[in-house]
N, C-alpha and C positions, 0 to 999 in steps of 0.2 A: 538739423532739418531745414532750415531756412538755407543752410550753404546746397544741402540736396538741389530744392527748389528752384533756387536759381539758376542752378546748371542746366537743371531740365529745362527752363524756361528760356535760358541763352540757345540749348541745341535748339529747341521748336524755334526761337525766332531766327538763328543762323539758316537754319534747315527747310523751314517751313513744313518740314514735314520727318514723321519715326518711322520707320517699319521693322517691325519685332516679329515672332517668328511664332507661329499659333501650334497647338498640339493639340487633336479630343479626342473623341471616341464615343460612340452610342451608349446610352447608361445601361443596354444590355452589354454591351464587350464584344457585339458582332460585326465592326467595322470601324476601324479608325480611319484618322485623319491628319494633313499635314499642309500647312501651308502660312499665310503670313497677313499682319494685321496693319493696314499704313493711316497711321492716326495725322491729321492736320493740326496747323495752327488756330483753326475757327473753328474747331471742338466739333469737327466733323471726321468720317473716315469710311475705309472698307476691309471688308475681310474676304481673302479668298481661301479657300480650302479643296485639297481633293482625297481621297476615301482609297484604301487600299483594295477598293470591288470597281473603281474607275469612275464613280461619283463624284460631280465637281460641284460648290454651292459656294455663290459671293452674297454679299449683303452689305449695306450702307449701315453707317452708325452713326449717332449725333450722345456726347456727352449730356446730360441730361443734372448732372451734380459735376463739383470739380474731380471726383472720384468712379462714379457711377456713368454709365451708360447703356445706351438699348439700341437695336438694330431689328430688322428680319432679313434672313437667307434666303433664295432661290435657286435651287439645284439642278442640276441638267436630267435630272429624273421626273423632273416636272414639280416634284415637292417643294415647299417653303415652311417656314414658320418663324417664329418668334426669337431675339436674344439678347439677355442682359450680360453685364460684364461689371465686375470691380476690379479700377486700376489702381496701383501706386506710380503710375506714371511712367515705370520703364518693366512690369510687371503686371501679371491678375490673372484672374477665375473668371469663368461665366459657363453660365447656363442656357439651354433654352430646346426648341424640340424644332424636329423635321418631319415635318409631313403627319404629326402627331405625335410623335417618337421622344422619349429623351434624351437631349445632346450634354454633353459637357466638358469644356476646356481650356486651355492656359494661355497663356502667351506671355511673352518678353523669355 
């Protein structure tokens, strides 16, 4: 675990920056989505995504735990809302809703 950590901690300081590759889908199954998550060295980031109905939605992120993080969306449909996320650092889950809706998905 400690040898994991430092890798990731060497690429973030080489790199100063990830970007890992996002996957969701509406928690109804009527629109997915695809696009990429670019996490910083100063426990900040963004997400962009686009919808296979032509939906585009970016959001800023700030880590919030060394694991945990939260953001909100803004989509080119006018919608926003809420989103949390568990990482393992080159991996994770989140949740969170659009426009009132529930969203949910992965990335790394």
């Amino acid at each position: 675990m400690r040898r994991t950590l430092f890798g990731i901690s060497f690429l973030l300081v080489s790199a100063c920056s990830m970007t890992l590759p996002v996957s969701g889908r509406m928690a109804d199954g009527t629109e997915t989505f695809t696009g990429e998550a670019t996490g910083y060295m100063d426990g900040g980031g963004n997400l962009k995504i686009a919808s296979n109905k032509g939906r585009t939605c970016q959001g800023n992120f700030v880590y919030v735990t060394s694991r945990n993080g939260e953001g909100v969306f803004t989509c080119s449909d006018g919608k926003s809302g809420p989103f949390k996320f568990v990482s393992t650092g080159t991996r994770g889950t989140g949740t969170g809703a659009i426009g009132g809706e529930p969203f949910i998905f992965t990335f790394g």
